[in-house]
C-alpha positions as CSV (number, residue, x, y, z in Angstrom):
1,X,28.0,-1.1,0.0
2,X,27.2,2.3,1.0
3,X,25.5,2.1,4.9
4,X,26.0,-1.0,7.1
5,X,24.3,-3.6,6.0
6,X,25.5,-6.2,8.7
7,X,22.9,-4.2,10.6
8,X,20.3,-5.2,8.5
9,X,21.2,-8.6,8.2
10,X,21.0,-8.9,11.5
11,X,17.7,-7.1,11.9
12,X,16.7,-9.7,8.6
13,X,18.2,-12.5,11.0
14,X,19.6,-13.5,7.2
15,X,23.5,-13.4,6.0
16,X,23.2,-13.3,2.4
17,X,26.0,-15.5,0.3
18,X,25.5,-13.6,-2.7
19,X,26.2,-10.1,-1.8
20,X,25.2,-8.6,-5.3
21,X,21.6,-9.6,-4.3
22,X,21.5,-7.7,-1.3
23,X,22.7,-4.7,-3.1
24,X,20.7,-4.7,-6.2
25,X,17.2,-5.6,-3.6
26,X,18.5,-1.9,-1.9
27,X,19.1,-0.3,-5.3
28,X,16.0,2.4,-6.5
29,X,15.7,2.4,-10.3
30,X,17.1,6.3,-10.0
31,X,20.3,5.7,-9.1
32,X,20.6,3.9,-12.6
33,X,18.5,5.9,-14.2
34,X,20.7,9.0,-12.8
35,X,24.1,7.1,-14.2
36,X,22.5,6.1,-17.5
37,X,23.8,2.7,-16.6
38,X,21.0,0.3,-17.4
39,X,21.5,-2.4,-19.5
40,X,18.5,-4.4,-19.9
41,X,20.0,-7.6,-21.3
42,X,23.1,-8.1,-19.1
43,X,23.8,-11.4,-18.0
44,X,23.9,-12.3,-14.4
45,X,26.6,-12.0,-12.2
46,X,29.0,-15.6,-11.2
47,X,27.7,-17.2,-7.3
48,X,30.4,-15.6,-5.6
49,X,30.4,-11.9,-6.9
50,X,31.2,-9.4,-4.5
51,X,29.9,-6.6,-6.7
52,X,27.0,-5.5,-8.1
53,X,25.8,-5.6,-11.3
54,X,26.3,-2.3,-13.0
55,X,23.2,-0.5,-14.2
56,X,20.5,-3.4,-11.9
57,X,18.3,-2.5,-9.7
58,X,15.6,-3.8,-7.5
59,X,12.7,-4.3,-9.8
60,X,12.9,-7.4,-11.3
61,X,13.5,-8.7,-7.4
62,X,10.6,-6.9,-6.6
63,X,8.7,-8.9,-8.8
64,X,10.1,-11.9,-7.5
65,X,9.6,-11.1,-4.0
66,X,6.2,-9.9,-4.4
67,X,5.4,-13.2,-5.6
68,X,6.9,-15.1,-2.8
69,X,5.2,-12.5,-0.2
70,X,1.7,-13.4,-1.8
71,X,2.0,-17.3,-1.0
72,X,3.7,-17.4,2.2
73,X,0.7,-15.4,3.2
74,X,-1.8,-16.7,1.4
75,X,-0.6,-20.1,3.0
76,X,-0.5,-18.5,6.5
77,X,-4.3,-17.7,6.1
78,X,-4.9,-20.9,5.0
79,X,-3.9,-22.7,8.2
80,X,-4.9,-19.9,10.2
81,X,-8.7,-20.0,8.9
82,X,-9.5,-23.0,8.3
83,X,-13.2,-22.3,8.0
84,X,-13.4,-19.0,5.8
85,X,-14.1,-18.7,2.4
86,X,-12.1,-17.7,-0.5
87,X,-13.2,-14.7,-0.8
88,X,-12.6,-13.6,3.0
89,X,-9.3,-15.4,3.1
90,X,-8.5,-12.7,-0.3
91,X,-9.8,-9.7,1.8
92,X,-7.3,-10.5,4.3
93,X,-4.3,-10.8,2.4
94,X,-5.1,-7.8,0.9
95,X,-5.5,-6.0,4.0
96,X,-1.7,-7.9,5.2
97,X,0.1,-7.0,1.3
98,X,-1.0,-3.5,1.6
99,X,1.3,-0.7,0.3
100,X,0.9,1.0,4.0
101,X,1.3,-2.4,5.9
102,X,4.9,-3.0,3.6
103,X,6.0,-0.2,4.2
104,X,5.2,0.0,7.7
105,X,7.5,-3.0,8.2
106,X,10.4,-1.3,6.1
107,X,10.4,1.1,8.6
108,X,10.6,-1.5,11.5
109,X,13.6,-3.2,9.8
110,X,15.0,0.7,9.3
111,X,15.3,-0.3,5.4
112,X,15.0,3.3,4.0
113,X,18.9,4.3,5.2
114,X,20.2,1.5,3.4
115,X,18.8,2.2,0.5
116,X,20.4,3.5,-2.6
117,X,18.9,6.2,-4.1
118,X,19.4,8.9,-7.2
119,X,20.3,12.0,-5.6
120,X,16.8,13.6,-6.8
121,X,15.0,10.7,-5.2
122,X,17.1,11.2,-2.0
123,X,16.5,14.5,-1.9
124,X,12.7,14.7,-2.2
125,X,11.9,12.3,0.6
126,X,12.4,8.8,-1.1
127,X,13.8,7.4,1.8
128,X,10.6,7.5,3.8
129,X,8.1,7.2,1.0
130,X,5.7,4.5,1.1
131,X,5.6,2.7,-2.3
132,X,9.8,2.8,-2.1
133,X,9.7,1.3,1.2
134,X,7.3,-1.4,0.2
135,X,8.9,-2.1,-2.9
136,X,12.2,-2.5,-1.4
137,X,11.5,-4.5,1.4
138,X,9.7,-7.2,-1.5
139,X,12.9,-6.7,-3.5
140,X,14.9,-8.1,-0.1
141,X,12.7,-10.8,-0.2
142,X,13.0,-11.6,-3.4
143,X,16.6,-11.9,-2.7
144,X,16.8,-13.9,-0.1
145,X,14.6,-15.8,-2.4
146,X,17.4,-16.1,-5.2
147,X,20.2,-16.7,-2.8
148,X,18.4,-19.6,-0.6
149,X,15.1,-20.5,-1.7
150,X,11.2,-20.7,-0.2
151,X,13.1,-22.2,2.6
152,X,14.7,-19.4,3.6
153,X,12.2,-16.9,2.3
154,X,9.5,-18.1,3.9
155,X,9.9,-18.0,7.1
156,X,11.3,-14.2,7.4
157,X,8.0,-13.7,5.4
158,X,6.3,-15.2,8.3
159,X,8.2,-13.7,10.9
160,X,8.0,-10.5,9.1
161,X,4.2,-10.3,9.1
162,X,3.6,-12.4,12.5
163,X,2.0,-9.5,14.4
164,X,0.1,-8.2,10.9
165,X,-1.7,-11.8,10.8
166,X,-2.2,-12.2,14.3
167,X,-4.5,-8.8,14.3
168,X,-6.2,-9.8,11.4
169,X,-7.5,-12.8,13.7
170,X,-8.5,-9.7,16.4
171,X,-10.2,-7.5,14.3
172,X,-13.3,-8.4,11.3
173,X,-12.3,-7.4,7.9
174,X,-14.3,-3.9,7.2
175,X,-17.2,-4.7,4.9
176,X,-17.0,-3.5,1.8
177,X,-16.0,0.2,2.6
178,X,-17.1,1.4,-1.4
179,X,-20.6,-0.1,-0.7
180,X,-21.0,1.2,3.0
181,X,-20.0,4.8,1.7
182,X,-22.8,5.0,-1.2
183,X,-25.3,3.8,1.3
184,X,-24.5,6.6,3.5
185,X,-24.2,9.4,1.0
186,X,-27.4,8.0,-0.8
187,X,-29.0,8.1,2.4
188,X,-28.3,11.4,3.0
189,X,-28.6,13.0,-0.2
190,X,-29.3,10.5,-3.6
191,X,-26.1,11.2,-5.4
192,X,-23.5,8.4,-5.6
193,X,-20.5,8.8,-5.1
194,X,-17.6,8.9,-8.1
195,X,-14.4,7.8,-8.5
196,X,-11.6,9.3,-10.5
197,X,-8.2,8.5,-11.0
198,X,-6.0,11.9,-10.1
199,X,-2.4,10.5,-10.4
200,X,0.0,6.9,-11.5
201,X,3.3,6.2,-10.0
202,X,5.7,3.1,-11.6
203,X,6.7,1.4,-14.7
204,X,3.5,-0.5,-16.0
205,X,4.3,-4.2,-14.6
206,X,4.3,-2.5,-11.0
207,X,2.0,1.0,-11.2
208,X,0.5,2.8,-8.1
209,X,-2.8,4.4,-8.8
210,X,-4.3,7.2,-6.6
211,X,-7.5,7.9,-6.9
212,X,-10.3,10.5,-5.6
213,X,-13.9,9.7,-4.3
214,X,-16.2,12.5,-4.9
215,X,-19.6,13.1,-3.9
216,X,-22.2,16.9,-4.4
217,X,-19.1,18.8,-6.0
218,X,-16.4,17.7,-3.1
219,X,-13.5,15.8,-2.7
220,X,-13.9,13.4,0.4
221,X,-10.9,11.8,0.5
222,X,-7.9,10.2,-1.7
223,X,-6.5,6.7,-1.7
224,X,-3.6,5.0,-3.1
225,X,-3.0,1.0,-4.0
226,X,-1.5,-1.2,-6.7
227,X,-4.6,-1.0,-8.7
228,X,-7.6,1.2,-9.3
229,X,-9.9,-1.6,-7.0
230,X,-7.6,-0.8,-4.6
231,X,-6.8,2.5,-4.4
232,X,-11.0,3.5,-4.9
233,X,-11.5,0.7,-1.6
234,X,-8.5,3.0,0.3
235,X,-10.2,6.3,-0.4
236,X,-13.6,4.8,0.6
237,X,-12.0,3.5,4.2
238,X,-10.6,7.1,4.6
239,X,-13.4,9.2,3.4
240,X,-15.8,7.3,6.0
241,X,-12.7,7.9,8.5
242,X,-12.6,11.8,7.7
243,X,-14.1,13.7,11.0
244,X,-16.2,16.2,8.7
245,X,-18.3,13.7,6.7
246,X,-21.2,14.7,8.7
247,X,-20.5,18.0,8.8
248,X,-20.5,17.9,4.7
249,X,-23.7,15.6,4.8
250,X,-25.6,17.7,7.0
251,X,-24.7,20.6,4.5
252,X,-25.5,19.0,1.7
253,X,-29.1,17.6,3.8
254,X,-30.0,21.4,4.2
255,X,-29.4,22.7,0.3
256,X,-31.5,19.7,-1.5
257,X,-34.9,21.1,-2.1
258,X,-38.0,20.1,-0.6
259,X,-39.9,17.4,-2.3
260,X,-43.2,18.3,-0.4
261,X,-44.5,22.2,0.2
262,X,-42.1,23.8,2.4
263,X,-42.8,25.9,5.1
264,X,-41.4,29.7,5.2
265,X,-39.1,29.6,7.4
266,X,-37.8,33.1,6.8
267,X,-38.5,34.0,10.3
268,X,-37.5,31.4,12.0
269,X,-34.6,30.0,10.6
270,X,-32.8,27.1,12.1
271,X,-30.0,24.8,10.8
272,X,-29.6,21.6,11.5
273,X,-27.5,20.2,14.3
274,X,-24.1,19.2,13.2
275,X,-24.6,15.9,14.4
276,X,-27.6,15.0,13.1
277,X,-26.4,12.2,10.7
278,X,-23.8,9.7,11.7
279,X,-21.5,7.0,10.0
């Protein structure tokens, strides 16, 4: 099965019966794709099979695993905040199911050498990309899912993400980054800022959006998520995180005109400090 996987297994603290599971969960839809081997309506392979279905990869255990992710979390929040409301229990899952936070823990388990990949894919970096890793690592899940059950599956979920929900309990949820961002640029200027969608990744059932915020003519920042709520929220968090908002503010301060007589100034010019306006 290409790399090790015993090493895995043993970083997954799992030993999978079926071994066709653990292979499809590591194969990418290239290497199919590459080998014009899929075959959409093949039956399933006998409990037992040493081999791999031909032409399968890992996104129908993606789905699967994506599913079992979202309640073992949600159920960890549950217990662990017993006094929040839906809607903050939903901010934190989100912030523990994020693209970045999955893939994050791929790279902890070293998924991305395991993985089986079309030689473009390989090539270009797929190894160490984000949405792969996270995908993968919900398409092991998945698996373990299929070859033992929430019993299994939920605890490496929850041993997975131990130190992920612990911090949520350490740090407050950021408040509404999209709201906090138009208040400042407002503030600081009366235009809102826009949102536009500059690329999608992914078959439809599992698509990645990235998406710009914009604001007086200039791209602040971009963000990425599984859908457009998302991805608008993450390019929010990272335009209020870029070290020259101000410096963009303050510019943009010092071209609006005056809404009251202004002063000539044109001999003794001054600009304002650079920081004059903070987040």
């Amino acid at each position: 099965m290409g790399d090790n996987t015993a090493s895995l297994e043993a970083r997954l603290d799992y030993k999978f019966q079926r071994r066709s599971l653990l292979r499809e969960a590591l194969t990418h839809p290239s290497i199919a794709h590459n080998k014009q081997r899929v075959k959409k309506n093949a039956p399933p392979p006998p409990d037992g099979d040493k081999e791999a279905r031909t032409g399968f990869h890992f996104q129908r255990l993606e789905h699967l695993g994506d599913a079992v992710v979202q309640l073992a979390v949600s159920e960890a929040l549950f217990e662990q905040f017993p006094n929040e409301s839906e809607g903050l229990l939903t901010k934190l899952r989100t912030r523990a199911v994020q693209t970045a936070t999955m893939a994050r823990l791929a790279r902890q388990l070293e998924l991305g050498q395991h993985l089986i990949l079309g030689r473009g894919e390989d090539s270009s970096g797929g190894r160490d990309r984000d949405k792969i890793l996270a995908d993968a690592l919900e398409a092991i899940i998945g698996a373990v899912h299929q070859d033992s059950g929430f019993e299994k599956s939920r605890p490496l979920v929850l041993r997975l993400w131990a130190a992920e929900i612990a911090a949520l309990r350490e740090a407050p949820v950021e408040q509404n980054p999209k709201g906090q961002l138009q208040e400042l640029l407002q503030n600081h200027g009366g235009e809102t800022p826009t949102y536009r969608i500059v690329a999608t990744d992914g078959p439809s059932h599992a698509r990645t959006f990235e998406v710009a915020v914009t604001w007086a003519g200039r791209d602040l920042a971009h963000g990425s998520g599984r859908s457009k709520q998302e991805a608008e929220v993450a390019a929010a968090q990272k335009a209020l995180k870029n070290p020259s908002l101000n410096e963009w503010i303050a510019e943009n301060a010092a071209s609006q005109p005056c809404e009251q007589p202004c002063e000539d100034h044109s001999n003794n010019s001054t600009t304002l400090p650079r920081g004059e306006f903070h987040i």
